[in-house]
C-alpha positions, -999 to 999 in steps of 0.1 A, spaced: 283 451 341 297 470 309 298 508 318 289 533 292 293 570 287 259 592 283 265 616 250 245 646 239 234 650 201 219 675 186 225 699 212 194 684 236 188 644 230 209 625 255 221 590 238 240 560 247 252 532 229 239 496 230 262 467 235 267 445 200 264 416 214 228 422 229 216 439 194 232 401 176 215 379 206 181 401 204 185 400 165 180 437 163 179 455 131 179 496 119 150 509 130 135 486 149 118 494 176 126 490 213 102 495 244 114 515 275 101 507 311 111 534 339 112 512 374 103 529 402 136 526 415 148 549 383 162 519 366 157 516 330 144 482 310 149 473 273 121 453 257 126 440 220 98 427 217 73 451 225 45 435 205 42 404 227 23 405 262 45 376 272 72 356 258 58 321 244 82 291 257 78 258 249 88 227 270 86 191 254 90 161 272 97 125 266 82 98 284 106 72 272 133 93 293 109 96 326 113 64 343 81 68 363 46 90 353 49 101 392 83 120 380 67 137 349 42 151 372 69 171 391 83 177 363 53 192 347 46 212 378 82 226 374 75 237 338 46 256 346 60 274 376 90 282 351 67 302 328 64 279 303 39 285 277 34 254 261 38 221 275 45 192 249 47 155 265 58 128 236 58 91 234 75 69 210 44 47 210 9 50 219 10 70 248 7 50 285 -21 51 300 -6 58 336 12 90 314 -22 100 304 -36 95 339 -12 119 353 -17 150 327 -52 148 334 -42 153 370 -19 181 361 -47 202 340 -72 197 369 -42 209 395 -27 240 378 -46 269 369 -43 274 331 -33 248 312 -59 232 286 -47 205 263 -49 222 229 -37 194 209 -36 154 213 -28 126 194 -19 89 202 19 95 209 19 133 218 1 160 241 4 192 238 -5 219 267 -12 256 261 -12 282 289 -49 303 285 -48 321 315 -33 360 310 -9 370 340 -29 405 340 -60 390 349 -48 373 382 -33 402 400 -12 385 425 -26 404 455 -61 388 447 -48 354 444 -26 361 481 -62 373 499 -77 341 484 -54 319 497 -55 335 529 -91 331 532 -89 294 523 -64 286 550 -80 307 576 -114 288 568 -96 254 569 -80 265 603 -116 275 619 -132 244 604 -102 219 619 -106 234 654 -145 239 651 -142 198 645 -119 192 677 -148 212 695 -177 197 688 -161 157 676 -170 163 638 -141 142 622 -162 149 587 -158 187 594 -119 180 594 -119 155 565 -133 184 548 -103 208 558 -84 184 544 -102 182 507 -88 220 509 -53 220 505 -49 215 465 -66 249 461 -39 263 484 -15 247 469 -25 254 432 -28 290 439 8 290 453 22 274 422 3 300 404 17 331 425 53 314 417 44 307 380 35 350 378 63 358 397 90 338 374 68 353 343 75 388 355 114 381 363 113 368 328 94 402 312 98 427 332 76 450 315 47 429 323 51 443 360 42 477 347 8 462 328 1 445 362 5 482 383 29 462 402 69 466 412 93 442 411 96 447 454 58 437 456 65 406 432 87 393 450 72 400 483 41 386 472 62 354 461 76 347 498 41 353 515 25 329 491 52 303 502 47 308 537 9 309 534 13 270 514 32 260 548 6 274 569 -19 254 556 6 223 553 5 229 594 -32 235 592 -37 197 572 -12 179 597 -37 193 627 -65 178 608 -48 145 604 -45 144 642 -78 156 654 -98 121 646 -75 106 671 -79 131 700 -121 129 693 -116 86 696 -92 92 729 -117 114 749 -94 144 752 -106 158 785 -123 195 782 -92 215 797 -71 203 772 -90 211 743 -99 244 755 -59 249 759 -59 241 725 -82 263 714 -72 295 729 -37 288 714 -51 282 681 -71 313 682 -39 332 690 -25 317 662 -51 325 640 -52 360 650 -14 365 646 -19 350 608 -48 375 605 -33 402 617 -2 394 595 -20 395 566 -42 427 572 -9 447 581 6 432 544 -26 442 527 -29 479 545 9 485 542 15 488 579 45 486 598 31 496 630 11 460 629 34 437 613 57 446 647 26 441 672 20 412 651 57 399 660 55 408 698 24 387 699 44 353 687 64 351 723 29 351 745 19 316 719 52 301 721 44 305 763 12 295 758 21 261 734 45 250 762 17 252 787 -2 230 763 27 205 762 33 203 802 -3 196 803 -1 169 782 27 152 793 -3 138 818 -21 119 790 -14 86 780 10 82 756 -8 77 724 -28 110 734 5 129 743 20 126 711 -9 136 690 -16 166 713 23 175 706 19 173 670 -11 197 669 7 218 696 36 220 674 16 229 643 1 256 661 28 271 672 48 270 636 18 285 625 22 318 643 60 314 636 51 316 598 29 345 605 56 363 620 79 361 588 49 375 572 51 403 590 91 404 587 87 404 547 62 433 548 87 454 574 116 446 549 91 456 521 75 490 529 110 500 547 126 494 510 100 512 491 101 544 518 137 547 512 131 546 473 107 577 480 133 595 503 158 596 478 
């Protein structure tokens, strides 16, 4: 960190110098012009290029060095949640058909990206979407409501045998999984241009914050899909009634926690995210209940009744670094306002 000196011209302007190297990087002339974001921590941010809403980046990509379409998908993925802009994937020859399969997969996965150009040896993807018009506190309470629905439905099928009720929990977990990529994708746009956070009425703190909780809301409803994938086997086994209804009052603890969780992020309230965490101990008590209990099934049933166990459990686990992230949150930003 260079340190400079704060001079006063003029009798009443306060000035400081600018470091050469960043004016020769940023390609600044005399007189340009140079935007100025005040953080709410007091900390000041430089913007060149004030005329852009955000900075276009292009990523190109050659299938001839991608040994398998599978691995441009990922890569694709990582481009977008990057910030990239544009997307260009190239082909020394007509372009595969299993390359083509796979960005039509990618298009219909992430939110934004239209193909705005194509030709038989290239594709070239354009981000449409605008960061400012997915505020990232909408696109959090979204994916909340999409895993809590895919939690109820899952459990609502162990209740009454519906194994089509919990296939359909399972069709659920791209959207929850697009809608993280896109929390990330804002997130590293934002780190990228800062003054963006400003447009969006958001601080950096509530970036990031929202970044973590969309994380653990993706591996809430990874836990949510791998109770699905068991419930078809406990309907076929005949699960007897007080086992299921063990099951049930530990998943509606754990549901409650996550709900709780989320209300006390959304309200801003420290008071419930620490309820929230005192209420993990009485499921983890609960879950081992669950598991004693099984151990008096036979053996195929035991195990699948510990997988869902399990799943319910790390579910309220996850909750409660929800509400650890909104404590370490709102504790930051009411120290910012003390000082």
């Amino acid at each position: 960190m260079e340190i400079r000196r704060v001079q006063i011209t003029g009798g009443s302007s306060y000035v400081i110098t600018l470091p050469k190297e960043w004016i020769k990087t940023m390609n600044i002339k005399k007189n340009d012009q140079l935007g100025i974001n005040i953080q709410s921590d007091g900390t000041l941010v430089l913007n060149p290029k004030i005329t852009q809403e955000q900075l276009q980046r292009i990523k190109e990509f050659n299938v001839n060095n991608i040994p398998k379409p599978t691995y441009l998908l990922q890569l694709l993925i990582g481009a977008y949640i990057s910030g990239y802009t544009s997307l260009k994937i190239t082909s020394p020859s007509r372009m595969p058909t299993p390359v083509q399969n796979v960005i039509r997969s990618f298009t219909q996965l992430a939110i934004g990206p239209e193909v705005v150009e194509e030709s038989d040896t290239s594709v070239t993807l354009k981000d449409l979407l605008n960061p400012m018009e997915m505020p990232l506190d909408r696109t959090i309470k979204r994916m909340h409501i999409i895993v809590k629905g895919m939690h109820e439905d899952t459990m609502r099928a162990l209740q009454i045998k519906d194994k089509n009720l919990a296939g359909d929990a399972l069709s659920r977990d791209d959207d929850v999984d697009r809608l993280n990529w896109l929390v990330a994708r804002q997130y590293n746009i934002i780190l990228q241009n800062v003054s963006l956070a400003g447009k969006m009425n958001i601080t950096i703190g509530m970036t990031s914050t929202c970044f973590l909780i969309s994380r653990i809301i993706e591996r809430i409803g990874d836990h949510v899909i791998r109770i699905a994938q068991n419930v078809p086997t406990l309907i076929d086994s005949n699960l007897n009634k007080q086992t299921i209804e063990h099951i049930l009052s530990a998943s509606k603890l754990s549901l409650d926690i996550f709900n709780k969780s989320m209300g006390a992020f959304f309200q801003k309230d420290i008071k419930a995210s620490m309820e929230t965490i005192e209420s993990v101990a009485k499921l983890e008590l609960l879950c081992e209940e669950i598991n004693a209990i099984a151990l008096k099934q036979k053996g195929i049933v035991a195990i699948h009744v510990g997988y869902v166990v399990e799943s319910i459990r790390r579910i309220g686990e996850y909750a409660e670094d929800i509400s650890e992230n909104v404590i370490n949150y709102l504790v930051t930003e009411e120290q910012k306002t003390t000082n």
